[in-house]
LOSEMAR-792969 format. One line per 3 residues: number of its first residue (from 1); their letters; for each residue x, y, z of C-alpha. Coordinates in steps of 0.02 Angstrom, whole numbers, plus 32768, in hexadecimal, padded with zeros to 4 digits. Layout:
BEGIN
NUM) a) X:Y:Z ~ ...
END
This chain:
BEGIN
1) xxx) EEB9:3A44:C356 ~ EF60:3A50:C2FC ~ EFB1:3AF9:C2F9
4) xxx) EFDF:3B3A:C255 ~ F081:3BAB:C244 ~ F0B6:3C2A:C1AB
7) xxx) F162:3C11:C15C ~ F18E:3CAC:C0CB ~ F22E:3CF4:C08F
10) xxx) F25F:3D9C:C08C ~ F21E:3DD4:BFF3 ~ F176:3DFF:C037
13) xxx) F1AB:3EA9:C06D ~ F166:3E82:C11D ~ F185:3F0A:C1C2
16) xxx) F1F4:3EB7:C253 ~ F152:3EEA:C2A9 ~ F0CD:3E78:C24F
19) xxx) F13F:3DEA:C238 ~ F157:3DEA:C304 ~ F087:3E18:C322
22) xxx) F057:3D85:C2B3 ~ F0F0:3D09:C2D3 ~ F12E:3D04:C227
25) xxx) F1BA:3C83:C20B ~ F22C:3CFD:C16D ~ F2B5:3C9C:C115
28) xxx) F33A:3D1A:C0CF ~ F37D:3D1A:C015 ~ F425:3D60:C002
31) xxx) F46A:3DDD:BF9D ~ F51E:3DD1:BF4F ~ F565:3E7A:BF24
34) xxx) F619:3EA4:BEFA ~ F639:3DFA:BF2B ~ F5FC:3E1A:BFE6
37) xxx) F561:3DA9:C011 ~ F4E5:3E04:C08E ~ F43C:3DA3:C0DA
40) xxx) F3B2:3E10:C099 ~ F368:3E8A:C12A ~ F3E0:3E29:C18D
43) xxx) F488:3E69:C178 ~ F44D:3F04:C0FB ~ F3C2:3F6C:C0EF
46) xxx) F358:3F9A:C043 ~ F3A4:404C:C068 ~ F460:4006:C075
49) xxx) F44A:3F9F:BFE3 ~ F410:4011:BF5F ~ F4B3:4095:BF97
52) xxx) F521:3FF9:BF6E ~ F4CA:3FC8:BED8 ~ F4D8:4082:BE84
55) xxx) F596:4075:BEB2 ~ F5A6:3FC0:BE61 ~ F5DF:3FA2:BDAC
58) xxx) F58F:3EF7:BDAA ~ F4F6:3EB7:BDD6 ~ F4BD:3E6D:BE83
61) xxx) F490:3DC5:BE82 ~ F3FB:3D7D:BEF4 ~ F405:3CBD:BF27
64) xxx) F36D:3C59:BF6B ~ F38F:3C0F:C020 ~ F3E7:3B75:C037
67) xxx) F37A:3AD3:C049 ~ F3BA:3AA5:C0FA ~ F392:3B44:C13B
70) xxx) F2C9:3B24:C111 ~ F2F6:3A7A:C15F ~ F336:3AB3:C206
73) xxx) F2AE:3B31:C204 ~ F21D:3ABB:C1CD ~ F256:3A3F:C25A
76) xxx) F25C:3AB5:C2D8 ~ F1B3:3B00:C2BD ~ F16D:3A5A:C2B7
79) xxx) F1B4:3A0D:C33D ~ F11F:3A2B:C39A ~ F0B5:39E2:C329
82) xxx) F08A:3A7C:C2C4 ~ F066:3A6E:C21A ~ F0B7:3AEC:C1B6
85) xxx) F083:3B4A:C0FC ~ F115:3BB7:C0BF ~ F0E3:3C27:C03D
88) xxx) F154:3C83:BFB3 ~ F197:3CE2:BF30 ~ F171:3CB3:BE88
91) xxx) F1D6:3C12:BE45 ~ F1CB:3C76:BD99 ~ F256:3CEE:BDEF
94) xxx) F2BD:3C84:BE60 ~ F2D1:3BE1:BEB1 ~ F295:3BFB:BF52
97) xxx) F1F9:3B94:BF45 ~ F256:3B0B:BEF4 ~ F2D2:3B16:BF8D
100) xxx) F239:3B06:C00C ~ F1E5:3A7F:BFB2 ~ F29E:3A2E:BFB8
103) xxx) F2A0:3A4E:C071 ~ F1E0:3A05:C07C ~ F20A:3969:C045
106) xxx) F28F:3942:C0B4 ~ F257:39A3:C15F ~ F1F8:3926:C1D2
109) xxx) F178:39A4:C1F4 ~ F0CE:39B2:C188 ~ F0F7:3A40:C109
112) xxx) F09C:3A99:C08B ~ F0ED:3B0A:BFFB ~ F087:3B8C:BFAA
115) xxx) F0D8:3BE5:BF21 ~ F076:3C94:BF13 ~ F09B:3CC4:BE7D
118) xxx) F0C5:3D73:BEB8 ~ F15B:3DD9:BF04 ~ F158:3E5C:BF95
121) xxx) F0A4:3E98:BFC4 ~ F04C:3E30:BF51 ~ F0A4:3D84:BFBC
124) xxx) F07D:3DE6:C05A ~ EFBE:3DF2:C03A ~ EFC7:3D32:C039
127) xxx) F044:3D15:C0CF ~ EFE0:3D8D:C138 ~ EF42:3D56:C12F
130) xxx) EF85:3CA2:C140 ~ EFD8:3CDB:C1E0 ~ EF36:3D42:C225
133) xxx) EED8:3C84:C1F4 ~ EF4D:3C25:C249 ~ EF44:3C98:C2F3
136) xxx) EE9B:3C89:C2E8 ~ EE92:3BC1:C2F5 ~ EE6F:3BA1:C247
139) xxx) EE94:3B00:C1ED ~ EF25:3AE3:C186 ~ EEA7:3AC2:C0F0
142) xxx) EE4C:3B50:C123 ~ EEE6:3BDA:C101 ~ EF0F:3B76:C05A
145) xxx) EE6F:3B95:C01D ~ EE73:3C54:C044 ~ EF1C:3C5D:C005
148) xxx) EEE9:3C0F:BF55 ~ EE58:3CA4:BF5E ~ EEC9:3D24:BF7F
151) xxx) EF4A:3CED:BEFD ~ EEC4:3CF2:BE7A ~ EE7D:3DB1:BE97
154) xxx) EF32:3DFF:BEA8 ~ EF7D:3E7D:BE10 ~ F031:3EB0:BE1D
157) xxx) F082:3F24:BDB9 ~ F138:3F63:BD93 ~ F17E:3FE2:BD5F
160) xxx) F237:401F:BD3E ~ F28C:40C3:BD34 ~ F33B:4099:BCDF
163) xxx) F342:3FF7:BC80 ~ F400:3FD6:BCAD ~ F3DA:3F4B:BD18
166) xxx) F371:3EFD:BCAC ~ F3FB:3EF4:BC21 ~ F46B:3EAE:BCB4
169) xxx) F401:3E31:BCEE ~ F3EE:3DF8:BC2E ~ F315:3E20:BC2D
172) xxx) F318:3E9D:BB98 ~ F3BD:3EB1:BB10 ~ F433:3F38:BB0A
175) xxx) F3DE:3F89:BA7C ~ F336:3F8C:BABE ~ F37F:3FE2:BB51
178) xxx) F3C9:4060:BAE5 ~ F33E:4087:BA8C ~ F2E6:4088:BB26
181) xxx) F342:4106:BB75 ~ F34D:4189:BAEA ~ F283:4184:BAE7
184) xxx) F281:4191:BB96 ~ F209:40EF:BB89 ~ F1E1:4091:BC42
187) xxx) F1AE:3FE2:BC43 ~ F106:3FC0:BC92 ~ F0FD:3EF7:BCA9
190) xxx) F08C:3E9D:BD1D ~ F0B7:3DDC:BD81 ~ F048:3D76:BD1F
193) xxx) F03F:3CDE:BD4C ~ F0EA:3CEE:BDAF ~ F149:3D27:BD22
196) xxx) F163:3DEA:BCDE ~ F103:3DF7:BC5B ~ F109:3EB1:BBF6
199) xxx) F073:3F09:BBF0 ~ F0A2:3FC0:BBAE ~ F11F:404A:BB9C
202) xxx) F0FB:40F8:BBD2 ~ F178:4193:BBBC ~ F14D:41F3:BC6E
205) xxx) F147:41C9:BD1E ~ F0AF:4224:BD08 ~ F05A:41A4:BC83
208) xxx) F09E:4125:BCF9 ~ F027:4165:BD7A ~ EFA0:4185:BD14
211) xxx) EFA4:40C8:BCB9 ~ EF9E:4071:BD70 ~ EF28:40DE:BDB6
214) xxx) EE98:40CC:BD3E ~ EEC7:4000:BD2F ~ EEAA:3FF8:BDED
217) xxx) EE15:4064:BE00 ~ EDD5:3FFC:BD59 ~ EDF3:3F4A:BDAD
220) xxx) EDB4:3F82:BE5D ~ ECF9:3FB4:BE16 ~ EC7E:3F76:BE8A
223) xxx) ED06:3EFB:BECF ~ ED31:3F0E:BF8C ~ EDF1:3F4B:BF9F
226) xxx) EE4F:3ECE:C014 ~ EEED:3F0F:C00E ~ EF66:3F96:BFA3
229) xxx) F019:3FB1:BFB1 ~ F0BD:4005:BF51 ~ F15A:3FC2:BF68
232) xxx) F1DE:4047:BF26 ~ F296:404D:BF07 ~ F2D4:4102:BF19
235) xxx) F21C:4135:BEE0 ~ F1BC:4189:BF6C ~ F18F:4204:BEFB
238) xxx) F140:4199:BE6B ~ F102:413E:BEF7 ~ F0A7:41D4:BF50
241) xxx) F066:4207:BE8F ~ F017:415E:BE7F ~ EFD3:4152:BF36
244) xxx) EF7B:4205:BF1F ~ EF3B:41DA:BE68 ~ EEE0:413D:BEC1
247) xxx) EE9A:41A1:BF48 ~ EE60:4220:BEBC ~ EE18:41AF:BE46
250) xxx) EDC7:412F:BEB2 ~ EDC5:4172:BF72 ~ EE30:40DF:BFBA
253) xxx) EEBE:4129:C02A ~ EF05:4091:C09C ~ EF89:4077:C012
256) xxx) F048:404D:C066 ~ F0CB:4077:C02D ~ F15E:4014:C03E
259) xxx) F23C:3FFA:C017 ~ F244:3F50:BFB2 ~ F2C3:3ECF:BFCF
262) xxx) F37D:3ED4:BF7B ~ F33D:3E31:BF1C ~ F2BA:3E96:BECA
265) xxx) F31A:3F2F:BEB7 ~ F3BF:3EF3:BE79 ~ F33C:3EC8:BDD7
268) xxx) F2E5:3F5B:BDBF ~ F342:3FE7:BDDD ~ F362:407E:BE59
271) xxx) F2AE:40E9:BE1A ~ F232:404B:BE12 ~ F197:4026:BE69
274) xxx) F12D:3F7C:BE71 ~ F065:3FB3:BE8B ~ EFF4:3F18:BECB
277) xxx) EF55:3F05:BF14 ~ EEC6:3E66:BF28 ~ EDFB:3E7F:BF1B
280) x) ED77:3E25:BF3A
END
């Protein structure tokens, strides 16, 4: 039987420790800041990042990973005859899928390119399972289908604590911002369909907590819970909040907590957490 292996990039939000247990292939993005470009979780941590990010007057900018670097990688795993699926982050965000699909095409080994629609936890549900198929001896057609399932019962939410790098990054106008800040208003969006699509404003970290807590517990109603995470940039707090309202309100408490990537962050903010989870 042909072996399958699992190609992501760095946006998943993945431990060192998973990606080794389940032999993860992760491509890096890069982050330019200050004009100094760093290999994300490579040469700087989520930690390191955010302190230069608060100290920089402009805004970090993320890059997708070159094409030949999929295509050295691609060949390589395949070499062996492997087939390989490489799943991503959301083409409505960057260009990384459009890179591996690039890299696809010209690699002589047999690649598929999901795009997941999804960023951090949300592209890990798929990537891990994928890999946990793929240990297990399952067929390249096999994973795909499971990945399609998984795509389709995943929510993701955002929200942001300072809309600064919004204005930067030229999502919302200057005036919006302003406004925004004197009411004290925080963006609640959600990755529909890949892109961020608004879905309310709330004035508290407090309504924050209470708007995704009673959404979750709503959409997980006699569903099983297959997986919950919070990816957080300089919000442990908000993220504890929202972690303990879940337990509260529905009983689930296997909810991780996790730092997101510099290409997430250097969007959102210092104070912003994504909240994701799939059912079945």
């Amino acid at each position: 039987m042909t072996k399958v292996k699992i190609v992501t990039d760095s946006t998943a939000d993945l431990s060192e420790e998973l990606v080794r247990e389940l032999g993860i292939s992760v491509v890096p993005l890069s982050i330019t800041i200050d004009g100094v470009t760093f290999l994300d979780r490579v040469d700087i941590t989520p930690q390191e990042f955010l302190t230069k990010m608060k100290q920089s007057t402009e805004l970090p900018k993320s890059s997708q990973p070159a094409v030949g670097h999929f295509v050295e990688l691609y060949d390589q795993l395949g070499s062996d005859g492997s087939e390989i699926i490489s799943i991503h982050m959301t083409g409505g965000m960057s260009g990384t899928v459009a890179s591996a699909e690039n890299a696809a095409r010209i690699s002589e080994s047999k690649v598929t390119v999901i795009d997941s629609m999804y960023i951090s936890r949300a592209l890990a549900f798929q990537v891990v399972e994928a890999a946990k198929m793929a240990k297990a001896g399952h067929t390249k057609d096999e994973i795909i289908k499971r990945v399609e399932k998984i795509k389709e019962n995943s929510t993701l939410f955002v929200t942001v604590d300072t809309l600064e790098n919004l204005v930067k990054g030229g999502r919302i106008g200057k005036g919006k911002a302003l406004i925004g800040s004197l009411l004290n208003i925080k963006p609640i969006a959600s990755l529909q369909d890949g892109v961020y699509t608004p879905v309310s404003k709330v004035r508290s970290h407090a309504k924050i907590v209470k708007f995704l807590s009673e959404k979750f517990a709503e959409d997980v109603r006699n569903k099983t819970i297959k997986g919950v995470a919070i990816a957080q940039v300089d919000a442990v707090e908000l993220a504890t909040n929202l972690k303990d309202a879940i337990k509260k309100l529905t009983g689930y408490t296997d909810v991780d907590i996790v730092e997101t990537t510099p290409v997430i962050s250097t969007h959102t903010g210092p104070g912003a957490i994504g909240f994701m989870y799939y059912v079945e």
